[in-house]
N, CA, C and O atoms as a Maestro MAE file, in Angstrom:
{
 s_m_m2io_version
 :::
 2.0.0
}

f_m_ct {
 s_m_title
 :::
 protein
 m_atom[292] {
  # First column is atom index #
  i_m_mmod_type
  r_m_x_coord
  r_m_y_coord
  r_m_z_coord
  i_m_residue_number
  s_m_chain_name
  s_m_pdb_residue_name
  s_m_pdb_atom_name
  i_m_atomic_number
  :::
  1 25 87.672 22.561 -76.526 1 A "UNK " " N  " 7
  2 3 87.020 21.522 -75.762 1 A "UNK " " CA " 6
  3 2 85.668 21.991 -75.236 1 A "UNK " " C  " 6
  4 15 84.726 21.205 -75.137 1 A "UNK " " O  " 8
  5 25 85.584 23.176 -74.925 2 A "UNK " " N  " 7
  6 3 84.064 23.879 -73.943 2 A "UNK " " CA " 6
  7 2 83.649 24.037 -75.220 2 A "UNK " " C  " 6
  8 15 82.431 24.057 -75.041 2 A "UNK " " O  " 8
  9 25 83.834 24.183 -76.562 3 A "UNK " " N  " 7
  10 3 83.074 24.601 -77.310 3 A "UNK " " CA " 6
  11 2 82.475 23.598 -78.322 3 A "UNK " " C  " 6
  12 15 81.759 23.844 -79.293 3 A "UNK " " O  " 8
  13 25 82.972 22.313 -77.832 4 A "UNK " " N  " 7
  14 3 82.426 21.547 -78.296 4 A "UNK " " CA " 6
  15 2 81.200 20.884 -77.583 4 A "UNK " " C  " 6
  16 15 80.087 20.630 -78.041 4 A "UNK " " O  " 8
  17 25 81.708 20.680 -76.353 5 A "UNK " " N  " 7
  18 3 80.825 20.520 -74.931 5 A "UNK " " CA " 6
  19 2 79.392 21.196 -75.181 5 A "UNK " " C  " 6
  20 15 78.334 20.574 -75.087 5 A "UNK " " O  " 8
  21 25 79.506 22.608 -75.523 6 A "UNK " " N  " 7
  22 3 78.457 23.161 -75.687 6 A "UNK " " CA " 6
  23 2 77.982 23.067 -76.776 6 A "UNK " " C  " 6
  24 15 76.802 23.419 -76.769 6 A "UNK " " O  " 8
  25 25 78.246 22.838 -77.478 7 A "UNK " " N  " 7
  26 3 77.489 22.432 -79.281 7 A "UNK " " CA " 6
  27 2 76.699 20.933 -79.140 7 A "UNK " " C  " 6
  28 15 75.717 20.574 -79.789 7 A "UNK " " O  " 8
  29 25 77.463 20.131 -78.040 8 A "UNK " " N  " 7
  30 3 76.574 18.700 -77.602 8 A "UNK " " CA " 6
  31 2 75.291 18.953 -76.642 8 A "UNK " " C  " 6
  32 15 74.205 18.372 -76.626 8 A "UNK " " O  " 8
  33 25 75.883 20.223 -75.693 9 A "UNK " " N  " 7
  34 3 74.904 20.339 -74.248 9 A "UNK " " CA " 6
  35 2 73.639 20.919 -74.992 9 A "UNK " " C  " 6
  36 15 72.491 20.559 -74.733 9 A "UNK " " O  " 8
  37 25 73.981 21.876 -75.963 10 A "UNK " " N  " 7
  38 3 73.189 22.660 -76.952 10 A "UNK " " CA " 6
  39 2 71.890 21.693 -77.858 10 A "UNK " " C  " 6
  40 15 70.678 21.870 -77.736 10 A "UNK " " O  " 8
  41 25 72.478 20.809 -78.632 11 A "UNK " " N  " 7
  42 3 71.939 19.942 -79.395 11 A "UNK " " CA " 6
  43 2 70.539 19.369 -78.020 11 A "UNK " " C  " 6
  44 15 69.327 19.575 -77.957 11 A "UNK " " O  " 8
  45 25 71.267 18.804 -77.348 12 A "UNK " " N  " 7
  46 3 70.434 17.535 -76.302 12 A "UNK " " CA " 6
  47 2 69.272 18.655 -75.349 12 A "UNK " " C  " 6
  48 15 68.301 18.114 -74.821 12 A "UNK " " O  " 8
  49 25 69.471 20.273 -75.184 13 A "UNK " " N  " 7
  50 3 68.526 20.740 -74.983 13 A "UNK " " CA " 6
  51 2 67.385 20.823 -75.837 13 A "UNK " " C  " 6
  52 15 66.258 20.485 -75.475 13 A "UNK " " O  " 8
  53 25 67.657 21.251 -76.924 14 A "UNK " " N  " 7
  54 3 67.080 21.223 -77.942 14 A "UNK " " CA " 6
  55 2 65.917 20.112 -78.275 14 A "UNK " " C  " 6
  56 15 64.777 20.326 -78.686 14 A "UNK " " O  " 8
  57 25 66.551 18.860 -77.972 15 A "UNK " " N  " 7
  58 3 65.877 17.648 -78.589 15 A "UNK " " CA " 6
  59 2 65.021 17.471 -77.354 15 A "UNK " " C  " 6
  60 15 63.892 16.983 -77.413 15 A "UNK " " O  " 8
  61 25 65.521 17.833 -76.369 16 A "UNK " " N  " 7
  62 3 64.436 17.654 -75.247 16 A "UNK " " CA " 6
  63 2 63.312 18.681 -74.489 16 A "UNK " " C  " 6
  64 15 62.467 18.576 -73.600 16 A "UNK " " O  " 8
  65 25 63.888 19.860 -75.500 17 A "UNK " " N  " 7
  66 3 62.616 20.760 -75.383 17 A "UNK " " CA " 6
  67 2 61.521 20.299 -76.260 17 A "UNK " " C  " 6
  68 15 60.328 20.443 -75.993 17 A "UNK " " O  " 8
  69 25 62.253 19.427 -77.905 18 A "UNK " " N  " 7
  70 3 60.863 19.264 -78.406 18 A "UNK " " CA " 6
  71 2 60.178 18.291 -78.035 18 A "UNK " " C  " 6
  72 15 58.993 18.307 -78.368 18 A "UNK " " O  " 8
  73 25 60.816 16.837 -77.025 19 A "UNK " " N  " 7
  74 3 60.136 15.911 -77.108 19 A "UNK " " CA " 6
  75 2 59.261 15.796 -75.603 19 A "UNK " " C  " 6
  76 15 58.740 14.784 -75.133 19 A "UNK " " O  " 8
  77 25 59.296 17.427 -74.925 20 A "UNK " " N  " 7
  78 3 58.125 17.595 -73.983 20 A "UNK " " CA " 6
  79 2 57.091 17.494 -74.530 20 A "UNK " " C  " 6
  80 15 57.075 17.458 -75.760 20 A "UNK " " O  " 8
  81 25 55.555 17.394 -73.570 21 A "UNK " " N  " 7
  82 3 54.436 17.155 -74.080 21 A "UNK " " CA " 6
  83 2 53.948 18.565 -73.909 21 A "UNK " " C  " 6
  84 15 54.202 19.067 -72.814 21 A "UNK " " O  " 8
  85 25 53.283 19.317 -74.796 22 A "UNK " " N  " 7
  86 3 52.383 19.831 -74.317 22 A "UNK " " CA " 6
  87 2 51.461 20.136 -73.115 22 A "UNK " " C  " 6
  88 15 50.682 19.329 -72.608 22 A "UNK " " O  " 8
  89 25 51.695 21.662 -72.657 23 A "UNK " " N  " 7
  90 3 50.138 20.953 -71.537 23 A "UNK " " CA " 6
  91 2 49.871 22.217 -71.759 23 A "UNK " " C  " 6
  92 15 50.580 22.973 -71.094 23 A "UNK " " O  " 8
  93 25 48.775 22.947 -72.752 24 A "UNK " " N  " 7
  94 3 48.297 23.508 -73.284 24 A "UNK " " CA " 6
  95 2 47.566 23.400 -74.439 24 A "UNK " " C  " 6
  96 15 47.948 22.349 -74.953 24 A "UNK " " O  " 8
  97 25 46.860 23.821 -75.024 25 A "UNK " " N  " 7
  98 3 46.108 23.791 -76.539 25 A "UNK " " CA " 6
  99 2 47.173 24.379 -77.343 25 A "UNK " " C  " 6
  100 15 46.993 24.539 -78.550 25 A "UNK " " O  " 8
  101 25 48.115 24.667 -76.859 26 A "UNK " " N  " 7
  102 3 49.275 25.720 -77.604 26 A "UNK " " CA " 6
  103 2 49.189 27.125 -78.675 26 A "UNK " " C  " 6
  104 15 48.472 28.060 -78.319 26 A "UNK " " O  " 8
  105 25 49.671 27.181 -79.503 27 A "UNK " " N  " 7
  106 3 49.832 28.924 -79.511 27 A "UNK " " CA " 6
  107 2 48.869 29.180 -79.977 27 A "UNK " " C  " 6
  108 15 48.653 30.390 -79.899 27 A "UNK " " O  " 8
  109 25 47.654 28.308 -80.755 28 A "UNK " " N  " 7
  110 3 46.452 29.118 -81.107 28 A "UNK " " CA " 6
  111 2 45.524 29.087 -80.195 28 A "UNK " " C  " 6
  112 15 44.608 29.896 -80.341 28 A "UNK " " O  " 8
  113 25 45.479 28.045 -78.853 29 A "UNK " " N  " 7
  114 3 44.932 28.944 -77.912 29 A "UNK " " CA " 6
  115 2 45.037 29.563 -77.335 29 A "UNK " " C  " 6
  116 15 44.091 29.969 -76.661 29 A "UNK " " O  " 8
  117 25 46.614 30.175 -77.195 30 A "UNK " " N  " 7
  118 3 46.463 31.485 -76.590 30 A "UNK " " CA " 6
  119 2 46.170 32.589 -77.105 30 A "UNK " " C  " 6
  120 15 46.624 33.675 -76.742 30 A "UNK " " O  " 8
  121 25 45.358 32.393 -78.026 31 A "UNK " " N  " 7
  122 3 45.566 33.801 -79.403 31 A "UNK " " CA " 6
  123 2 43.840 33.837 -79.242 31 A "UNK " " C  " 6
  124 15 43.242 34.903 -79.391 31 A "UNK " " O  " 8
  125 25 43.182 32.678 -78.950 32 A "UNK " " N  " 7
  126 3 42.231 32.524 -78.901 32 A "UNK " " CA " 6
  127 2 41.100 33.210 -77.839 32 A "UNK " " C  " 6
  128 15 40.115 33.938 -77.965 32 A "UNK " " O  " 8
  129 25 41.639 32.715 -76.994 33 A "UNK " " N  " 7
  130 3 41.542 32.659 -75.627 33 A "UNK " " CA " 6
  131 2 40.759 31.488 -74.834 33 A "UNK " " C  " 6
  132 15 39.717 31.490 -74.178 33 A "UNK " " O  " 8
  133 25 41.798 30.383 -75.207 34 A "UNK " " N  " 7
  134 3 41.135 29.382 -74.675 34 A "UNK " " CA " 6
  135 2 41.081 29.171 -73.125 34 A "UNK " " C  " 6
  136 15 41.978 29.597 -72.397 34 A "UNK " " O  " 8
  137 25 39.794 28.375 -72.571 35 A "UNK " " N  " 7
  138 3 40.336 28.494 -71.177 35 A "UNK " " CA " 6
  139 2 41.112 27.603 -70.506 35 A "UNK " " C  " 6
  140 15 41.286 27.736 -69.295 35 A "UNK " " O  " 8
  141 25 41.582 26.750 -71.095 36 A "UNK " " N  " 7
  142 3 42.721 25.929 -70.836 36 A "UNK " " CA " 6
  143 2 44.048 26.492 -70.727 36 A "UNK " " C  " 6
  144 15 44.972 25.767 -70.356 36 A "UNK " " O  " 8
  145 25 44.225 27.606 -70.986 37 A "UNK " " N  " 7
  146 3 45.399 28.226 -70.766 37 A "UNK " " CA " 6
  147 2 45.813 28.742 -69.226 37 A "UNK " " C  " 6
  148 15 45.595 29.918 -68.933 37 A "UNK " " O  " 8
  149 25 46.346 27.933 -68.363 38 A "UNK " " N  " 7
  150 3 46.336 28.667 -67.344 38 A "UNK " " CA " 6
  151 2 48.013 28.299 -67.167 38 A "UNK " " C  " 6
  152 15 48.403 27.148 -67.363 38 A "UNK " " O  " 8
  153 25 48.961 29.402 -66.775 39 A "UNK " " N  " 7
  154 3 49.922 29.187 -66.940 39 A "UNK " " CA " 6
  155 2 50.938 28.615 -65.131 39 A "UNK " " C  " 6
  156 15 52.034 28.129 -64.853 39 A "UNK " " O  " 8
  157 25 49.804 29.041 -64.437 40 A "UNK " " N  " 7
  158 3 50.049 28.561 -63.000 40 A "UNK " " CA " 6
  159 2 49.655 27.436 -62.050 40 A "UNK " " C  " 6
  160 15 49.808 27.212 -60.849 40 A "UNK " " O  " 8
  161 25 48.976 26.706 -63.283 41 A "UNK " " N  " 7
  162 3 48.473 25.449 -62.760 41 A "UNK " " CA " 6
  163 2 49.644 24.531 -62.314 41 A "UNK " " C  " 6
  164 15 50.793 24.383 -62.732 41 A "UNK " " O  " 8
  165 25 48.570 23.689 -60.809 42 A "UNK " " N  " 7
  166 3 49.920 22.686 -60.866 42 A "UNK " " CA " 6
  167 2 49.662 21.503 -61.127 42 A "UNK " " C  " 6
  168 15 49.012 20.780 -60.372 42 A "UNK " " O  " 8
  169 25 50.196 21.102 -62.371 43 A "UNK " " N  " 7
  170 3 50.310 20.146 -63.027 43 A "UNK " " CA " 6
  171 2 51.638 18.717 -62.556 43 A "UNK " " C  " 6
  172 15 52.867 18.776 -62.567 43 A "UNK " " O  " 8
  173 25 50.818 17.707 -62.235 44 A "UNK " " N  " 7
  174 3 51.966 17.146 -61.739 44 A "UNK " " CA " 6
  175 2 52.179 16.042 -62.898 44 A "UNK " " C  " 6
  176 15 51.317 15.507 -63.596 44 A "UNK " " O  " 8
  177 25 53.451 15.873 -62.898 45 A "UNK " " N  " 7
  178 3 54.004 15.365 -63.758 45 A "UNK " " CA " 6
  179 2 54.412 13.937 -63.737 45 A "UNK " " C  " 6
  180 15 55.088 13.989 -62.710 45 A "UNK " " O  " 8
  181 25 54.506 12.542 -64.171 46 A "UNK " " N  " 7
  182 3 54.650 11.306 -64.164 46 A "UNK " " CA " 6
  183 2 55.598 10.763 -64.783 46 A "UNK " " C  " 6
  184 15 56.163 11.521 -65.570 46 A "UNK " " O  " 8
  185 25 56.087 9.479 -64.713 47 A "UNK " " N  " 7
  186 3 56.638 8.819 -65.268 47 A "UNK " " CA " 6
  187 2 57.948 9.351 -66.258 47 A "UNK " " C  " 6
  188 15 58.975 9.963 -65.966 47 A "UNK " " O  " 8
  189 25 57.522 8.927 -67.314 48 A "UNK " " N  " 7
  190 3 58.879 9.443 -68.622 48 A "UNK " " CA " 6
  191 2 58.682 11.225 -68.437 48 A "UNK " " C  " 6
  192 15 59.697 11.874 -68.184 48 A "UNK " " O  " 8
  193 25 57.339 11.946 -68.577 49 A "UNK " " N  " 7
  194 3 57.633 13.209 -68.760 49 A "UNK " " CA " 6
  195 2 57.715 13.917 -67.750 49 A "UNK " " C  " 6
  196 15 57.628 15.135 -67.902 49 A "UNK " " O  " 8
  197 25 57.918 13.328 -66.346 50 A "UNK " " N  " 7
  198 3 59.042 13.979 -65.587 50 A "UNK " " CA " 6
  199 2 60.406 13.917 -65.634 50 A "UNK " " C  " 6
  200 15 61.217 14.842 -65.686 50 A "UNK " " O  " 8
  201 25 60.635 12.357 -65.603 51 A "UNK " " N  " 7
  202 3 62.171 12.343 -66.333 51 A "UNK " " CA " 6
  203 2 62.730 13.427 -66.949 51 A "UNK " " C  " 6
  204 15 63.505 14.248 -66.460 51 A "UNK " " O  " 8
  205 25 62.082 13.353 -68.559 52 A "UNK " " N  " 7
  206 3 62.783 14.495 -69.560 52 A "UNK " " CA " 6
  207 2 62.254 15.957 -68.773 52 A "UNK " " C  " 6
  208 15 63.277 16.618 -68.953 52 A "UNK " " O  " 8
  209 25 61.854 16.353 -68.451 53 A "UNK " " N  " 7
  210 3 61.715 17.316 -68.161 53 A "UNK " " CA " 6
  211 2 62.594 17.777 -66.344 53 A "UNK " " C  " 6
  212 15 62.759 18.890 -65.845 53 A "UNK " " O  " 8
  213 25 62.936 16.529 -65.855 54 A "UNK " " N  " 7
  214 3 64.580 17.039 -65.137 54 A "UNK " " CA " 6
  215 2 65.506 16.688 -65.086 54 A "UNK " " C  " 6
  216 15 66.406 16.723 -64.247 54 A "UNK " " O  " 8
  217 25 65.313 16.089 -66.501 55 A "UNK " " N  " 7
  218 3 66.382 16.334 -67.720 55 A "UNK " " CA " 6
  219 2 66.974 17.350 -67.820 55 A "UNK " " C  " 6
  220 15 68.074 17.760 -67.452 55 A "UNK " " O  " 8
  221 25 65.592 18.002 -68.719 56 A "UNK " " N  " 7
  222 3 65.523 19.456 -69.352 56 A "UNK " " CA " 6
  223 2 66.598 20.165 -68.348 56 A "UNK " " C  " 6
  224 15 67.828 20.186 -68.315 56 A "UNK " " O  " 8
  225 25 65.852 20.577 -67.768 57 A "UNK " " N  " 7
  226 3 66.422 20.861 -66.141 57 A "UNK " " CA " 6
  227 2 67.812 21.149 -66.022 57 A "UNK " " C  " 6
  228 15 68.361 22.233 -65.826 57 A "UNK " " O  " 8
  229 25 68.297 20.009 -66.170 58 A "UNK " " N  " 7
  230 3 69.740 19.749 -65.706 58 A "UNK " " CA " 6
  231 2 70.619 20.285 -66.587 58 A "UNK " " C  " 6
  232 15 71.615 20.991 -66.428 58 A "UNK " " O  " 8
  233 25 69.997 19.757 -67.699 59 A "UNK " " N  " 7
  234 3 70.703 19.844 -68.971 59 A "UNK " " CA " 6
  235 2 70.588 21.694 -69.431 59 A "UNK " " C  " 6
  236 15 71.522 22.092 -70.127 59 A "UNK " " O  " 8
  237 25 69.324 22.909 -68.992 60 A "UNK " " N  " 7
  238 3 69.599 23.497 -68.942 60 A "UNK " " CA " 6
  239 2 70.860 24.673 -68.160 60 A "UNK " " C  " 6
  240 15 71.612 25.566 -68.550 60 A "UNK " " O  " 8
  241 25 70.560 24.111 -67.075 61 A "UNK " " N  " 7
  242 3 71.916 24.763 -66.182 61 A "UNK " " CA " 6
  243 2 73.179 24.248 -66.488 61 A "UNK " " C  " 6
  244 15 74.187 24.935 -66.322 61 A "UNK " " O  " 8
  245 25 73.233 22.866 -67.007 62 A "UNK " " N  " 7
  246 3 74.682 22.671 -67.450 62 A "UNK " " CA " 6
  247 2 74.994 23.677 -68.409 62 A "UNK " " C  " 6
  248 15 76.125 24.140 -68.559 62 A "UNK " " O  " 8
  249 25 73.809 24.072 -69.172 63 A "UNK " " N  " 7
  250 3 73.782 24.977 -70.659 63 A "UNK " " CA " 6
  251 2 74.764 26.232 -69.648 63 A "UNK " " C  " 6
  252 15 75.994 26.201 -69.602 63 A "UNK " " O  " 8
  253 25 74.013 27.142 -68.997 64 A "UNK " " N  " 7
  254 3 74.186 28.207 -68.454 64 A "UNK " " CA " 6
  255 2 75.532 28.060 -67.801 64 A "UNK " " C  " 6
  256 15 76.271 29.043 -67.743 64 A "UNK " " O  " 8
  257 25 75.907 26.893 -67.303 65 A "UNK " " N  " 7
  258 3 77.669 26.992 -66.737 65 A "UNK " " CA " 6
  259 2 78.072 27.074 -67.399 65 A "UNK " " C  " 6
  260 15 78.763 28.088 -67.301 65 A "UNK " " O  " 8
  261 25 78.280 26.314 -68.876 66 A "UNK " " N  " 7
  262 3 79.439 26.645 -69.568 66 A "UNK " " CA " 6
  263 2 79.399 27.402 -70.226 66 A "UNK " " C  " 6
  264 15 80.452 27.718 -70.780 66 A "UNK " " O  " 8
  265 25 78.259 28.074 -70.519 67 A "UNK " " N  " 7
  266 3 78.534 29.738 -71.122 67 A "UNK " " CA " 6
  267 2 78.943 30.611 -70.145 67 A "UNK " " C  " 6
  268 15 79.304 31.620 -70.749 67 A "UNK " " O  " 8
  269 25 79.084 30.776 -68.959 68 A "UNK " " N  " 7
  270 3 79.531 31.492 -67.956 68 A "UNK " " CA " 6
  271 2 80.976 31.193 -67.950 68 A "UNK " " C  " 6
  272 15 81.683 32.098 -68.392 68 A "UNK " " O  " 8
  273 25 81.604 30.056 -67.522 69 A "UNK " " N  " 7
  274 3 82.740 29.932 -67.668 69 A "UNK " " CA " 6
  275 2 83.522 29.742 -69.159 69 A "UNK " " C  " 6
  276 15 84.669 29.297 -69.115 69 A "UNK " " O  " 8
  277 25 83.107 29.971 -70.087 70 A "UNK " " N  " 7
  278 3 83.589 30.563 -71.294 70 A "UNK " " CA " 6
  279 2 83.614 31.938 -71.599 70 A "UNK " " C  " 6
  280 15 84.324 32.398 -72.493 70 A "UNK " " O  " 8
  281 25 82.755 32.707 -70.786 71 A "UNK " " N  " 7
  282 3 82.611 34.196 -70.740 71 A "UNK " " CA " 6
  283 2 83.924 34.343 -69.819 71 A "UNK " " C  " 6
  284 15 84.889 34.981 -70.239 71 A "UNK " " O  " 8
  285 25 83.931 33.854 -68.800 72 A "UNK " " N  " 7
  286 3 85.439 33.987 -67.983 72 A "UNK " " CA " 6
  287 2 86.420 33.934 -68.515 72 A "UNK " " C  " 6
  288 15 87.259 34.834 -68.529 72 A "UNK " " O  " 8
  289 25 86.520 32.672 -69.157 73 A "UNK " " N  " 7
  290 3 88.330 32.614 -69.594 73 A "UNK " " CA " 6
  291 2 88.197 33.153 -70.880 73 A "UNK " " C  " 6
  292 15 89.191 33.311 -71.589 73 A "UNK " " O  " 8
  :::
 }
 m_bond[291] {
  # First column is bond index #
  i_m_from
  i_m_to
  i_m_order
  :::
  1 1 2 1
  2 2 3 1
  3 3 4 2
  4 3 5 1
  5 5 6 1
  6 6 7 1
  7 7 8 2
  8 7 9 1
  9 9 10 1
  10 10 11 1
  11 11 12 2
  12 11 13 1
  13 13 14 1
  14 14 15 1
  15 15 16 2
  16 15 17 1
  17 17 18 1
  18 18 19 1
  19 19 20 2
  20 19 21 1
  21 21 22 1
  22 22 23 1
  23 23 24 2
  24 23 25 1
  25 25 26 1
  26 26 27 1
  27 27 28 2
  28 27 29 1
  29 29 30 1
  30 30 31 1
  31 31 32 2
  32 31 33 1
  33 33 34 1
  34 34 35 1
  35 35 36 2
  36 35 37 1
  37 37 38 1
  38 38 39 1
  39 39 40 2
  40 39 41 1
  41 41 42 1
  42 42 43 1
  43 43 44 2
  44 43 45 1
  45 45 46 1
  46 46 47 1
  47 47 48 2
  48 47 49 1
  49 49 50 1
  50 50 51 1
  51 51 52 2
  52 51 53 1
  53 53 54 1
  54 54 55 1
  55 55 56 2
  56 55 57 1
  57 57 58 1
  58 58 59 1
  59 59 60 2
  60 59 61 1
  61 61 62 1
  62 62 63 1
  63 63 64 2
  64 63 65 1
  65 65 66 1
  66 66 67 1
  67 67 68 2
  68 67 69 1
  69 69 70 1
  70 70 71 1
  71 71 72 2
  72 71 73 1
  73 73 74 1
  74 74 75 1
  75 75 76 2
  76 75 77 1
  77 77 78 1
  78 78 79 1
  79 79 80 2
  80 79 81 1
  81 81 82 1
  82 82 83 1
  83 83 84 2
  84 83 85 1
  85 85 86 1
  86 86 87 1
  87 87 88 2
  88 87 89 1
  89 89 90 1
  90 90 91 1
  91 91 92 2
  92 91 93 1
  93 93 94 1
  94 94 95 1
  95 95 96 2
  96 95 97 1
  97 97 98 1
  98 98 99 1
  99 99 100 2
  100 99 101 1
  101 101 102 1
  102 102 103 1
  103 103 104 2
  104 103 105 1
  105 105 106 1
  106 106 107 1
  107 107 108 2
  108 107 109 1
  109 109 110 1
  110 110 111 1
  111 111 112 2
  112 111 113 1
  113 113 114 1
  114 114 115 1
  115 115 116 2
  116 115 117 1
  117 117 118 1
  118 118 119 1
  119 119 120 2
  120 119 121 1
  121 121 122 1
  122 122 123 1
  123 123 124 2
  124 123 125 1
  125 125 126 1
  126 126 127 1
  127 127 128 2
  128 127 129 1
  129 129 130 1
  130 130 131 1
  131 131 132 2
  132 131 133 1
  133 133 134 1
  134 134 135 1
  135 135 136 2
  136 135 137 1
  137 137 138 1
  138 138 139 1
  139 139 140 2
  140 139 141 1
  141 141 142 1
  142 142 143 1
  143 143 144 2
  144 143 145 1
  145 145 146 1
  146 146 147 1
  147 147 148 2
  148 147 149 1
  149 149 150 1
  150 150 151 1
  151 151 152 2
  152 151 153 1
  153 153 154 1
  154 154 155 1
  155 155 156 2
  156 155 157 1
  157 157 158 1
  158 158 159 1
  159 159 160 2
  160 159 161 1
  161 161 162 1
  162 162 163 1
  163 163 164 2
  164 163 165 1
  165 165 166 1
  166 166 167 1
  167 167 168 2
  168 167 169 1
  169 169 170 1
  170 170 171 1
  171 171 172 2
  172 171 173 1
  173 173 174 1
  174 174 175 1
  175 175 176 2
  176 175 177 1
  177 177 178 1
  178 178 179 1
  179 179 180 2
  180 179 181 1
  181 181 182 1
  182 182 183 1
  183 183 184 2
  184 183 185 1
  185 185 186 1
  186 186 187 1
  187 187 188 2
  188 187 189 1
  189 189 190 1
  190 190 191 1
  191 191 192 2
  192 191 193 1
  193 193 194 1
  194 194 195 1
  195 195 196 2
  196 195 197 1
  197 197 198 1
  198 198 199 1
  199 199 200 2
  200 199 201 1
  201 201 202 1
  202 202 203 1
  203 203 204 2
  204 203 205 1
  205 205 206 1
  206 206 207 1
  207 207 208 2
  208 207 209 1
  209 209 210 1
  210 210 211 1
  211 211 212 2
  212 211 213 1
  213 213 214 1
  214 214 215 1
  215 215 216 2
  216 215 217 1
  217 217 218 1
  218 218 219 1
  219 219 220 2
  220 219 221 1
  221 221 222 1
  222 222 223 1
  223 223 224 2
  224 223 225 1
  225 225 226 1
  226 226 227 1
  227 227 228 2
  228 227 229 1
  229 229 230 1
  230 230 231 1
  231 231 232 2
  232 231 233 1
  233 233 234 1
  234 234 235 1
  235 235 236 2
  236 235 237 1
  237 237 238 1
  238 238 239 1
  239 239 240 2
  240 239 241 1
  241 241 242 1
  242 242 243 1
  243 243 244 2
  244 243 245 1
  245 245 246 1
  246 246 247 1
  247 247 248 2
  248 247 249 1
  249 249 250 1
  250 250 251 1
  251 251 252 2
  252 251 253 1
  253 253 254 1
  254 254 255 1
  255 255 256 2
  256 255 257 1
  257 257 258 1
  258 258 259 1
  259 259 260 2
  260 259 261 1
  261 261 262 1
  262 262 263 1
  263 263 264 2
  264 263 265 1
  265 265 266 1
  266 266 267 1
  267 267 268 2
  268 267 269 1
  269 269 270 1
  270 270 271 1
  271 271 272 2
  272 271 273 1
  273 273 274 1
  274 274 275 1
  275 275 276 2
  276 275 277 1
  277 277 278 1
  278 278 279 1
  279 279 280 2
  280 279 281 1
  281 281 282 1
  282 282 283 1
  283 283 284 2
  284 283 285 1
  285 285 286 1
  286 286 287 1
  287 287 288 2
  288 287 289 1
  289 289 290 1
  290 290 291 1
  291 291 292 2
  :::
 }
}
């Protein structure tokens, strides 16, 4: 049952890491050195891509419980 749980919790992180937006020039500007790269900016976030992103959120720590309590039992 947890191991199915997690093959679903797994999937839906996944899909919602890719369907964040960007907020960077991404990996070739950091190779670059673009100056848009600032990794401490605070960027505030709106509408849908706050949503998914505490989503993300949620859906990550659900990740992290049930691998913890599968490491238990």
């Amino acid at each position: 049952m947890l191991k199915i749980l997690l093959m679903i919790v797994s999937v839906a992180l996944i899909i919602l890491s890719l369907m964040q937006s960007g907020k960077n020039d991404g990996l070739s500007g950091a190779f670059t050195g673009s100056e848009g790269l600032n990794l401490f900016a605070n960027v505030k976030e709106r509408g849908p891509e706050k949503v998914i992103s505490n989503l993300t959120m949620v859906v990550g720590i659900a990740f992290f419980v049930i691998v913890i309590i599968m490491s238990i039992k």
